[in-house]
N, C-alpha and C positions, 0 to 999 in steps of 0.2 A: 737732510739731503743724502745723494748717495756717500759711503764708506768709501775713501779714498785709497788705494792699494800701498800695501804698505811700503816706505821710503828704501834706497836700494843703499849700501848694502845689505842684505841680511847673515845675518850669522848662524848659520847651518842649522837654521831649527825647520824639523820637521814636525814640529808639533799641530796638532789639526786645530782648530776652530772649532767653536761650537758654529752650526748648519741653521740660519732661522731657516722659518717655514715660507712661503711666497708671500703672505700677507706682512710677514715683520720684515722685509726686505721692501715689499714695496710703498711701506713708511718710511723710508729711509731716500725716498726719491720722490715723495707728495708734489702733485700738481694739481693748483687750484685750477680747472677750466675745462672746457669742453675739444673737442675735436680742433675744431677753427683756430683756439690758443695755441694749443699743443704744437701744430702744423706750422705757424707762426711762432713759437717758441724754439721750436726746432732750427730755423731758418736766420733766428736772429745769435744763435750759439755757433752760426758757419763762421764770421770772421774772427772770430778769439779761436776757436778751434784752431783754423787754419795760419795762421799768427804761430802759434805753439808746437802747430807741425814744423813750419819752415824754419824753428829753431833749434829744433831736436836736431833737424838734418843740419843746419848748420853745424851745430857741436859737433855731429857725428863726423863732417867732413874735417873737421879740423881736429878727430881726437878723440871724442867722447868715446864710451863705452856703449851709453843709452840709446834703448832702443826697446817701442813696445810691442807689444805680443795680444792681439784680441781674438779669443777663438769664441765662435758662437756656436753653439751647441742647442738641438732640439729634436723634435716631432717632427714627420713631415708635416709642410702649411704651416710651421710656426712663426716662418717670414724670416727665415737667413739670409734670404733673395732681396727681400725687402729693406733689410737695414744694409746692405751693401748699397742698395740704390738711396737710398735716405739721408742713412748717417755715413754713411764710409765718403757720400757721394759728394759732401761737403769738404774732402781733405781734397789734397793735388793730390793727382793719381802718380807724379813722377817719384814719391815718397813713399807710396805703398807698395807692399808687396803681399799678391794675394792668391791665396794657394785652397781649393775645392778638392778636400779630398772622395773619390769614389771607392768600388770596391778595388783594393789593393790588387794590383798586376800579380803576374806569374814572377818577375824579380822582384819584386817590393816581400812577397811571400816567400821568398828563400832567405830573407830576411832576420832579423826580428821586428816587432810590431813598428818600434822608434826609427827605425831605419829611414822611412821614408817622412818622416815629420824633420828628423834630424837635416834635411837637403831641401827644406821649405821656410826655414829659419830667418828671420829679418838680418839686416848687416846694422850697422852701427846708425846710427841717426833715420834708420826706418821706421816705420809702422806696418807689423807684418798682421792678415786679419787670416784667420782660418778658419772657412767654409768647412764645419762639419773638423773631426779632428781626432788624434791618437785616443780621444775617450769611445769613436767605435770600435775600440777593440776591444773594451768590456760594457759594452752597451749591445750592440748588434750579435757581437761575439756570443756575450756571453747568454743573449737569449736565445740564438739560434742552436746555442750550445759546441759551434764549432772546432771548442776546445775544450779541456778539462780542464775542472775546479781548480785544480791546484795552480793550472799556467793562469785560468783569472788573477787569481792571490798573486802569484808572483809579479803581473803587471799592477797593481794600483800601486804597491811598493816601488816598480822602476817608475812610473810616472810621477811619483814624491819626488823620488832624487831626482829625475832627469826636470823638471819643473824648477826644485831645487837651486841646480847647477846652473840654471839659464837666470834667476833671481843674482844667485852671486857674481854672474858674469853679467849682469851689466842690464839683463829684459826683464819690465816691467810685465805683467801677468796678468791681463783679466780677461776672464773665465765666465762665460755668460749662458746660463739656460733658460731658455726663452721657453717659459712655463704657457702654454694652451691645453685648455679643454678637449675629453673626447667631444663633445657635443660640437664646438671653435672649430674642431678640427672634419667632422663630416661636414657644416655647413660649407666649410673650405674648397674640399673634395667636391661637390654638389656642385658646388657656381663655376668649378673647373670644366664639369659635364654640361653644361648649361651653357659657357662659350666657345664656340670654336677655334676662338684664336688661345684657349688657354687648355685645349684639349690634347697637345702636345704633353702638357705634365702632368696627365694624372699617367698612372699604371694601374692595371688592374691587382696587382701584388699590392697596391696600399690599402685596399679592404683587407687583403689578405692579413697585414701585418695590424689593423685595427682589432685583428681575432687575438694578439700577443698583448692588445694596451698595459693591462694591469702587468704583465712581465716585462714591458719596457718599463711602467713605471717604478718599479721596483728595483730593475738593475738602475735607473737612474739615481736612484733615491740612497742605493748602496756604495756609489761612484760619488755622492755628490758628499757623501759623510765621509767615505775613505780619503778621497786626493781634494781634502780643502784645507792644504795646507796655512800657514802664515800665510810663505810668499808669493802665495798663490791661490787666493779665498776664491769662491764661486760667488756669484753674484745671478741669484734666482729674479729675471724680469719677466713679467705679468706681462702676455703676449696676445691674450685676444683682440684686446683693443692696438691696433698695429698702431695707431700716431702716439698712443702713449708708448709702447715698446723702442719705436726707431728716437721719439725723445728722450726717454731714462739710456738710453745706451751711449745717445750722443753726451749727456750730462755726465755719466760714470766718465767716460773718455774724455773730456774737458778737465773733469776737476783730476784723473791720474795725469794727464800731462801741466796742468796746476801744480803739483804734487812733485812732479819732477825738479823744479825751478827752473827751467831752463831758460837762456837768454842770449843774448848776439855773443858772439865770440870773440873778444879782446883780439886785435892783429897781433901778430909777432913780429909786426918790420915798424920801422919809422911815417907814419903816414906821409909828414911833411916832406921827407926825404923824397919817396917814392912818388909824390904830388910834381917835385921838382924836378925831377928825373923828367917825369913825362911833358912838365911845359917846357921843357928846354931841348927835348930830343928829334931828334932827324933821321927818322927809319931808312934803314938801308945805308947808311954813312959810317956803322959802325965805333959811333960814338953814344 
């Protein structure tokens, strides 16, 4: 099954992981069956999911530190859209907190890169998901070239510690590249131009950036070795086929909040007392 992320706290290791490669990851999440399973596997992981959301936020209202952190990371058409509607679609939305980042603003850019990830952050008993994430700054960045080698270097290093800092303080961390094919990804493109109702997303800049494939996959493949730390592993899912992708994400996110132990939160008053109180009280009598 999937690697469950590792238990909180951790103790300031920034040591990396060995990176499997997409095929020894996604043995590590085998699903015996077809589409129709997957679909129906997916669906039947909604009430234990959402079970284990509503008692993160419980802890979190009463105290807790925990809180988790899912960024998805890919291609375009690799379906970030998709598991927002699939798997995310399964929690309460009054417990997530969901943050799409685009190209960074004129103040986001007077910035440093963390700047604006830093004020997108979950609070204590949330589930923050982040559409796209502070890894475009040495993905897009760095193939566009928009900045020099050495400011690349010096972010996968802040993104260890700042990944780091939010392990020790309390968020859980996973990290997901939804691996697709160029091949997955024109046919993607194609049926975009094909219907009208989906002709809103394509851009003609996405052929464009197909001309960079093998340099996107390269920065990715150098991002995904640099910032996999401990508390903070990458988790490589197999994207073509979308029911298996929106299932392996929703199962990685079941068994980390598995992982958590989380559970109803002990009262701090007397139940019986407060039980008493209120079968014996007379609002507005001021007794």
């Amino acid at each position: 099954m999937l690697r469950r992320s590792p238990r909180r706290p951790l103790q300031h290791s920034t040591e990396r992981i060995p990176l499997e490669s997409p095929h020894e990851r996604a043995q590590r999440a085998t699903f015996d069956g077809g589409k129709s399973a997957g679909k129906k596997a997916l669906e039947e992981l909604g009430p234990e999911l959402a079970e284990l959301q509503e008692k993160l936020f419980a802890e979190g209202y009463t105290g807790s530190r925990q809180r988790v952190l899912l960024v998805l990371q890919g291609m375009d058409t690799s379906g970030k859209g998709g598991v927002l509607s699939h798997t995310v679609g399964l929690l309460d939305p009054s417990g997530i907190v969901l943050k799409s980042f685009k190209k960074p603003t004129d103040e986001e850019l007077a910035h440093d890169f963390l700047w604006r990830i830093e004020h997108a952050l979950p609070r204590a008993g949330e589930i923050g998901i982040f559409d796209r994430s502070h890894y475009e700054d040495v993905l897009v960045v760095k193939v566009h070239e928009l900045v020099e080698p050495d400011e690349i270097e010096r972010r996968y290093t802040a993104i260890n510690a700042f990944e780091q800092r939010l392990a020790d303080t309390g968020t859980t961390i996973i990290k997901c590249m939804l691996h697709i094919s160029a091949d997955k990804q024109r046919e993607r493109l194609l049926a975009r131009l094909d219907e009208p109702t989906k002709q809103w997303k394509f851009k003609p800049a996405d052929v464009d950036e197909r001309e960079r494939w093998d340099d996107y996959q390269a920065a990715y493949a150098i991002a995904l070795e640099r910032c996999n730390i401990a508390a903070a592993p990458w988790y490589v899912v197999p994207s073509d086929r979308k029911w298996y992708r929106n299932w392996a994400i929703a199962q990685l996110l079941l068994e980390t909040l598995r992982a958590l132990d989380v559970d109803w939160p002990a009262p701090d008053y007397d139940v019986a007392v407060q039980r008493a109180r209120l079968e014996s009280d007379r609002p507005g009598s001021g007794t």
